[in-house]
Structures are given as structure tokens and as C-alpha cells.
N, C-alpha and C positions, 0 to 999 in steps of 0.2 A: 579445565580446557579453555586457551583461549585463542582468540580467531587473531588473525597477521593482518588483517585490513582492517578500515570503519566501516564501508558501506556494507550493506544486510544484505541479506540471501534470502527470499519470500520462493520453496517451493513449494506447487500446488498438488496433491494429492490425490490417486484414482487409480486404476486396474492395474496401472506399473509400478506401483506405490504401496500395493493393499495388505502387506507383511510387517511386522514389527521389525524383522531384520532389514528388509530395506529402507523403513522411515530411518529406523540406525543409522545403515552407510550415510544415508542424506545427509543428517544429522554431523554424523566425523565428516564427512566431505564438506560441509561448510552450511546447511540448510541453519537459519536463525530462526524461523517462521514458517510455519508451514498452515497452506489455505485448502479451508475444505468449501469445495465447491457445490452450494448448495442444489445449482442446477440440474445434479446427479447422484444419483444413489439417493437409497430409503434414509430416513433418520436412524436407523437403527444402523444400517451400514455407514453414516458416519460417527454415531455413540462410539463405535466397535474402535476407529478410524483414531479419533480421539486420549480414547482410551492406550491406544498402544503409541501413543504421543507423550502421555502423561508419564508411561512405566519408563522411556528413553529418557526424558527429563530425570525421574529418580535414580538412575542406574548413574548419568552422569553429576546428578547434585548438580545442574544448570538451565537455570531457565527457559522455557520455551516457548516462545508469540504461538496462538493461535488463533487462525483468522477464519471467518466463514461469510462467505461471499454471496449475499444473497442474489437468487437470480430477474429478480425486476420484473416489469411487464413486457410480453413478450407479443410483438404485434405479426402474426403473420398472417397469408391469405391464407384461403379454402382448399380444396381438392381438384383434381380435373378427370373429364372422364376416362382421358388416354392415361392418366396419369403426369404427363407433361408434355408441353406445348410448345413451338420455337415462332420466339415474335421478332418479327422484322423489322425493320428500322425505320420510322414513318408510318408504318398502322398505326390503325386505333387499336386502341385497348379500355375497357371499361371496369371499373372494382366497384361492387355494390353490395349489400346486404343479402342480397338471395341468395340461400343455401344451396341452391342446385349448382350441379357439378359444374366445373369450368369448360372454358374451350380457348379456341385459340382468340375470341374478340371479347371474352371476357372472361371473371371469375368472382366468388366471395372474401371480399375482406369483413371480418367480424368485428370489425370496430367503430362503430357510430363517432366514437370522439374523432375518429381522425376526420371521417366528411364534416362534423362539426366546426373544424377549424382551417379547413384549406377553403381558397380562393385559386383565384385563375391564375396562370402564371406559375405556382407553386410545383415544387418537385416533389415525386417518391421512388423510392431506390428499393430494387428485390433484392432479396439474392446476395447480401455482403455487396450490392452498389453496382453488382454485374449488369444490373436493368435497370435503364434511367427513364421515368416516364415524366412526362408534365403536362401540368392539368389544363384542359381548353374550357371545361364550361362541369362545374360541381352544387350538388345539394346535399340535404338531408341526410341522403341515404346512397349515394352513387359519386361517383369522380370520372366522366369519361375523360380521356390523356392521347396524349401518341408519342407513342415510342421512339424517344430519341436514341437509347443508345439499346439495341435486342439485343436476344439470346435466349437460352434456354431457362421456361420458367416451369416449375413442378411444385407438387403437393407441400403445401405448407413451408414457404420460402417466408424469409424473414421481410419485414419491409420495414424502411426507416424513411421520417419526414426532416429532412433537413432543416429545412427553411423556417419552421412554426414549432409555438411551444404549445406541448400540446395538452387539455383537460383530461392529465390521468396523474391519477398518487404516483408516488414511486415506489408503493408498497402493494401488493396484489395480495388477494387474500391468500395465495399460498406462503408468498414473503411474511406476512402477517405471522403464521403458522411455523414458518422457518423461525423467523427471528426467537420466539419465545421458546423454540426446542432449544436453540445455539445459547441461549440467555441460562435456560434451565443448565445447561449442559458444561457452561462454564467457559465458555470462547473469553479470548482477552480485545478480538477486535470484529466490528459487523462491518462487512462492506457496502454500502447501499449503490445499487443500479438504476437508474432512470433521473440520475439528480437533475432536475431542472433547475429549481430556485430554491433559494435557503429553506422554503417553506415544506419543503418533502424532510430536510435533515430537521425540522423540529419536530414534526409529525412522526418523526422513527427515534428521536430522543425521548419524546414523552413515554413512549413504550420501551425503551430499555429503559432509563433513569441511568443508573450508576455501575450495573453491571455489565457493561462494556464499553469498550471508546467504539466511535463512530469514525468512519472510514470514507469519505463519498468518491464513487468512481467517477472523472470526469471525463465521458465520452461522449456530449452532445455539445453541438455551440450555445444552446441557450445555456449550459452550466459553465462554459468558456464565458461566456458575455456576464455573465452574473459570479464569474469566478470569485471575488473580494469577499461578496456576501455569504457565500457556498461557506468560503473557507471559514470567517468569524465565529460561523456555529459548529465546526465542525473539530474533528481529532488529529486527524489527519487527512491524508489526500493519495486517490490514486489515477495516474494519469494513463486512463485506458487508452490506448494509441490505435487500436484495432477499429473499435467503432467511430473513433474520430478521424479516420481517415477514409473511412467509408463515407460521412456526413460531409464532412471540409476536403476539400481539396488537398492529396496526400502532400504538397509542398506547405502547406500550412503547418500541419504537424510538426519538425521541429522547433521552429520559435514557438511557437505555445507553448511546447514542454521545457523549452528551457525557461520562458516569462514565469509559467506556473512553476517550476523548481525554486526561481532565484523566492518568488513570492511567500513559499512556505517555507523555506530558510530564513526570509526577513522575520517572520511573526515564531519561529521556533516550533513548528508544528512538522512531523515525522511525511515524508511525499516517496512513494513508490511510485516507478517507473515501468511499466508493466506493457505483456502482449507481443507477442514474435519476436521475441531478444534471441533467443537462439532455434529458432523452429526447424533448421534441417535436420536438426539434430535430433528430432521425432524419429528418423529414420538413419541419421547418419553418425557412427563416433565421432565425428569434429564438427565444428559449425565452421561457416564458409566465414574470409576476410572481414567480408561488410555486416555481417553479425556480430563480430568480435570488434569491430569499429563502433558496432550502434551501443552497445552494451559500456563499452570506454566513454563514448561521450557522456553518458548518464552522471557517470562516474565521477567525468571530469565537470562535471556541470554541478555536480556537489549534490545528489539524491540520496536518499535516507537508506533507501534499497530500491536493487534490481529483482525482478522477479520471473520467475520458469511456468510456464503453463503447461498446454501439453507435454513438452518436454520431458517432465517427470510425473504428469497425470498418466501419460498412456501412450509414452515413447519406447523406443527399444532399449536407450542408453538413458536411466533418471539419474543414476547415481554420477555416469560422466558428465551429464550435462550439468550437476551443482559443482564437481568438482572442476569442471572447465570454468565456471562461471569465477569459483575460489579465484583460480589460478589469473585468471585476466586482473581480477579487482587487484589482486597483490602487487602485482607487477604495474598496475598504472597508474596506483600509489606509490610506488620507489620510483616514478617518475618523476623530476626535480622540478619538472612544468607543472604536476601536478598541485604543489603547493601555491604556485605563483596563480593556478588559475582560480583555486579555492581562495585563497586570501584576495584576489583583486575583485572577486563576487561578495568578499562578505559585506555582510549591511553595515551603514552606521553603530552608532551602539543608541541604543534608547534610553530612555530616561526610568529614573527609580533606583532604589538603591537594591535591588535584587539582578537587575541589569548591570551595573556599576561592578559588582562584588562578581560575577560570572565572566563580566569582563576584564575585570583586574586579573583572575587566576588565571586567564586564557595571558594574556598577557606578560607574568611574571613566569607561566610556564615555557612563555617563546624564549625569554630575557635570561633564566637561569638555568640551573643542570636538574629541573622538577624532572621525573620520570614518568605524575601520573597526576591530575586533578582527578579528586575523591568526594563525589557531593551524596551527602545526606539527605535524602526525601522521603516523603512522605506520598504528597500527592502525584510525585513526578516533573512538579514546575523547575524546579531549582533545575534538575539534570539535564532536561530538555532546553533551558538557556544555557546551559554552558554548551549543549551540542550544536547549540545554533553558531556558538563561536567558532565552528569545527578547528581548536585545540590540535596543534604538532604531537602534542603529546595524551596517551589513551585515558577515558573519561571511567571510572569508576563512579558505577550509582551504587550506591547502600541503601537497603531499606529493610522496614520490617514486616513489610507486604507483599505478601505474593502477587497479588495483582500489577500490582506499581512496577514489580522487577519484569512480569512476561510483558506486561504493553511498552515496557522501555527497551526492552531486545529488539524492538523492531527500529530504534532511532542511530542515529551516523554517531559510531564510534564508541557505542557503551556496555561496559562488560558491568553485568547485576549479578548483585551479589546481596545474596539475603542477610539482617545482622540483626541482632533482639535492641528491643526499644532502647534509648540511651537516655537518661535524662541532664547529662552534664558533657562537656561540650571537651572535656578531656578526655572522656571514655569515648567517644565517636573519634578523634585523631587517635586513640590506639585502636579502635575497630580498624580503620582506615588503614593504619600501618602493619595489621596484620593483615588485612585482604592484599594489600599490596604485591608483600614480601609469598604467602602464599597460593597466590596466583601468578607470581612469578614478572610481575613489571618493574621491580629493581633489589636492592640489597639492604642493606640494614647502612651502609653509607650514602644512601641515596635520599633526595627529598621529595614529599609528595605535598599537594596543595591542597587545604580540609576546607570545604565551602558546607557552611549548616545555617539553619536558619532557628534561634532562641527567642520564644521556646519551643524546646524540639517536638514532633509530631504535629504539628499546625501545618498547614498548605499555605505557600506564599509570604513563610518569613524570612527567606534568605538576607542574612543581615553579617555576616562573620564567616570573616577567611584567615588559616594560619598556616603557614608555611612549616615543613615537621620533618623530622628525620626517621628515614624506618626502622632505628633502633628504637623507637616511640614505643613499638609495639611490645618488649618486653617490661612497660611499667605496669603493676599489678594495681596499687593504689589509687582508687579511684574519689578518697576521698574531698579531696582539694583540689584547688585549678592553681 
């Protein structure tokens, strides 16, 4: 089976989702990834979730990313006694530690860090940012504010501090408790929430190790301002748009996403574009213009993948909304701008001869009639550089790791394909030309380009590229080069 575009498909999974037949359609409809959102549902209903991921994956003999989204620390106020209050614009408003019920001039926020770190002057946003209050005079244990921008506030609204980073992990102990079930359980990707500073993404790598890539969501400006260091320690990158636009001011939000797209294409590391890509479609068969405009620019900005949220968590139409997603990416890839705007973003080339040799093959594939570059990995690096070159023509990874092939389904342009160890570098070009030819990316007169790194199964020895005919693949002899 294989997909007609490079960019990835990430749908998120839940109540519209919760059948093997329909993780299926997903799947044919064009799903590459699919995220289970740890925010919801028991561990056991997403084991179940999982599992009927794994059985689609066998039925097709292809790959399949699976991510699990940790849900972070969740800061919100208390209770009120009406249940909720309507604050006006210029009251006071007070948030402090006392458990007693709210009212209209004040309530409980349960979070000491946050009076720990605001000063005067400073903002906090209810409510997805619907309520904007700022602070006149804070301590210990209290923040009195006044109400710049009311409305309606009720039991357990979320609150976000803009402006200040704040003294909390980005791991809570129920994250803690997620993570090691989704580790147990075999995810290929964790998404960490609350990224502040590189120093939450090593504190959540120490507790995976190796059994998953790490993912950081960047929805806060202090993970914006510290973006460079974020990324160094990180796997990948997801540019949550939702809460950054609650925090930053919603005109901000494109050039960020495009700065942080062009950024983890330079460094070769896989970046989702994520949060309200097509939301009407929660309720509607189509998505309106300006969702089919935001979802293209992603695209044309060159992202690893687009991603469905509700949409296919707990929409009416999950399966329309992947295959609309399909259908946009196809078509705004057979756009002729689309290559001029991909190649005018790509990076320099860097230095090293594994850089070199990724780049030659992107190269000689623009230059000749190659049908496919075919890299050899192990640990993922090799593939992952050639995807940074995003290549005219499709990127075949080989490996003989399951792991290595589902966390590379999620990167721009690469169809994995499982192939047993090789230890001579002639048996990998006829691996190569037979995934080719049977996967159907060109003929037995066609050539493909073998990028491997001797000796084979080491991470990081890309050192050898051959240029090869797909009739390569009926030499049996493997004993000489």
C-alpha cells in the first residue's frame, strides 16, 4: 500500500474512532500515525485502542506510527457556589489558596507555584484566554487582578500564565504513570506537554531511555524563546497552535510555525503541525476554505505531518476528515509552486560525509531518470537526512527493525519497509530493487539510488551510494561484490 504524497497524516483517536473497522478506513484513507490521547480514557481502554492498531498494521504488512500524548500539568481554578459567575470588565477579581467556594470577587486557584512566580503587571488567561485578568498587587498565596477582558467564568476553567515560566516539571505524577504504561505498551512516539526548557525533555528522556522517541509539544512562549535548546534534545517537534494562540497573540502564530518548521527541516528532525486544521468538520462533511488554506500552507511550508484532532477523536465524519486531509495534500503537491517553494526553503547542506552522500543522492535523483532513493538504517539517521533533503523523488527506508520503520512513518516522504539483516552491500541494492519494483515505484528498467552505511547495522555510518537498475533484484548470488 502506498500513499501519492510525502506529508504524514497524525489521526487522533477516541469515541468516533473506538472500532478496528474504523481505525481501518482511517488507515486506507490515508491515517500514517495515529495518537492516543492520554488525557482520556483508562489505560486499559487505550491497551484495547492499541491493540486494534497493531492487528490493521498485520493485516496490511505496513507500518504503523504510534503516538501517545501525554496530557501535562493541568492548572485550573476551584468551584463556585453558583456554579459560575459573570465578571465584568474592570472588577476586581482575587485567586488564592482558600478552598471555599467562589463567588463573583473571587475563587481558588490550587496552585502555589503560580503565586510563587507572578509579580505586578503580569497576565492570567481563563478559559482558553476568553478571561484576561492582570495582576495589581500578589503574594504567597493570593493574586488580586482586575478584569481586563470578562465573561463568563465556571467550575474548573483552565488558566494559562503567559508572560512567566513557571516552577512545575512538565511531568505530573499522573504523566509519570502514563508514560511507563505507553513505554510498557510499546508506543513508537511520547508527546511531552508543559515544555518549558530543554530541562523537562531530559527529565522525561531519563525515564524512557530508548523505548521511544520523544516528541515536545510547543505550545508556551517560554518553549518558543528556548525553541533551539528544546529542539537539540528532542525527536521531534509538535507545534501545538491551540495553546499558542491562547498565550501569544493569534497573529503571532504563523511565523512561529513557519520559523519552527523551516528550523526542524534544517537539523533533519520530523515537526507536526497540529490543533484546529480542520475543526468544522467535527460536525460538518467538508471543512470551510480557510481550513483547507491553513492545512496547504503547512504543507507548502514543508511539515513532516498535518494532524486531526477532534475531528476524528469525536467528530461525526473521522473517516472524511483523513480522507479530505489525503485529498488536499495530493493536490498541493502536483502543484508546480509546490516544489519551487520546498526547494527555495531547503537548507544549505552541512558538513560530514553522511550529509554529503544524502545529498548527492537527492541530487543525482533531481539530475537523472532515479525513480526512488533507497536508504538503509538502522538507527534512522541515514533516512531522516535524506528526508531533510525533501527528494522529487519517494524516499525508501529499509530496515530490520520494527521500531526504526514505525517512528520513520511519521517523517516527509518515506515508505518503510522491513528487510532481514544484510551484511554485504550487494544484498542491500537487491533488497532495495526488489522493495522497489514490489511496491510498485518503478520497473525492472528503471534506476534507484542505494545510500547504506559499512559496516552495515551501526547508526551513523552512511558512507556509500550506487546508482542500480531494478533488474538488480533478480541477482541471486550474493557471494561477491
Amino acid at each position: 500500500m502506498r500513499r501519492l504524497r510525502n506529508v504524514k497524516i497524525v489521526a487522533t483517536l477516541g469515541p468516533a474512532s473506538n472500532d478496528r473497522e474504523t481505525i481501518k478506513a482511517l488507515f486506507v484513507a490515508g491515517a500514517d500515525m495515529f495518537r492516543l490521547n492520554m488525557s482520556h480514557g483508562s489505560h486499559e481502554e487505550l491497551r484495547v485502542r492499541h491493540a486494534m492498531i497493531r492487528d490493521v498494521e498485520r493485516e496490511f504488512n505496513r507500518p504503523i506510527a504510534i503516538l501517545a500524548d501525554l496530557q501535562g500539568p493541568k492548572l485550573r481554578v476551584g468551584v463556585f457556589a453558583q456554579g459560575q459567575e459573570m465578571l465584568e470588565d474592570g472588577a476586581s477579581f482575587r485567586l488564592d489558596l482558600d478552598p471555599a467556594e467562589g463567588d463573583v470577587t473571587r475563587v481558588c486557584l490550587p496552585h502555589p507555584e503560580i503565586f510563587a512566580a507572578l509579580d505586578k503587571g503580569e497576565t492570567l488567561l481563563v478559559n482558553d484566554g476568553k478571561i484576561r485578568l492582570q495582576v495589581q498587587t500578589c503574594g504567597k498565596d493570593f493574586a488580586n487582578c482586575t478584569v481586563v477582558v470578562g465573561g463568563e467564568i465556571s467550575n474548573r476553567k483552565g488558566v494559562n500564565v503567559p508572560d512567566v515560566v513557571l516552577p512545575l516539571a512538565a511531568l505530573s505524577a499522573k504523566d509519570r504513570e502514563d508514560l511507563e504504561f505507553a513505554c510498557a505498551l510499546g508506543v513508537d512516539w511520547l508527546a511531552l506537554s508543559f515544555v518549558q526548557r530543554p530541562e523537562d525533555v531530559l527529565e522525561a528522556r531519563a525515564l524512557v531511555g530508548d523505548r521511544a522517541a520523544i516528541m515536545c509539544k510547543i505550545e508556551k512562549p517560554a518553549a518558543v524563546k528556548a525553541f533551539d535548546s528544546i529542539l537539540a534534545v528532542s525527536d521531534g517537534i509538535m507545534v501545538a497552535r491551540g495553546d499558542l494562540g491562547v498565550e501569544l497573540p493569534v497573529q503571532n502564530v504563523p511565523p512561529i510555525q513557519r520559523r519552527l518548521i523551516k528550523t526542524c527541516r534544517h537539523v533533519g528532525k520530523p515537526v507536526i503541525v497540529a490543533t484546529q486544521m480542520m475543526e468544522s468538520m467535527i460536525n460538518s462533511p467538508v471543512p470551510t476554505r480557510a481550513e483547507v488554506s491553513d492545512v496547504a500552507t503547512a504543507i507548502y511550508e514543508g511539515a513532516d505531518a498535518v494532524m486531526l484532532s477532534a475531528e476524528s477523536a469525536a467528530g461525526d465524519y473521522p473517516v472524511e476528515a483523513v480522507a479530505t486531509m489525503n485529498s488536499i495534500a495530493i493536490e498541493i503537491e502536483r502543484d508546480p509552486t509546490y516544489r519551487d517553494e520546498i526547494e527555495a526553503s531547503r537548507s544549505a547542506p552541512r558538513e560530514g560525509i553522511a550529509d554529503a552522500i544524502t545529498a548527492a543522492a537527492r541530487e543525482i535523483a533531481e539530475t537523472t531518470e532515479v525513480c526512488a532513493i533507497c536508504c538503509f538504517t538502522h538507527s534512522g539517521t541515514t533516512a531522516l537526512k535524506v528526508a531533510r533533503e525533501r527528494p522529487r523523488v519517494p524516499i525508501i527506508a529499509l530496515t530490520p527493525l520494527i521500531g526504526t520503520a514505525r517512528r520513520l512513518t511519521l517523517s516527509w516522504g518515506m515508505h518503510c519497509v522491513m528487510t532481514t539483516k544484510v551484511g554485504r552491500f550487494k544484498k542491500a541494492v537487491v533488497n532495495a530493487a526488489r522493495a522497489a519494483e514490489e511496491y510498485g515505484f518503478g520497473t525492472d528498467e528503471q534506476s534507484i539510488v542505494v545510500t547504506a552505511g559499512i559496516p552495515f547495522n551501526m547508526p551513523g555510518t552512511t558512507n556509500i551510494l550506487r546508482v542500480a537498475q531494478i533488474n538488480m533484484r533478480l541477482v541471486e548470488d550474493f557471494d561477491t561484490d
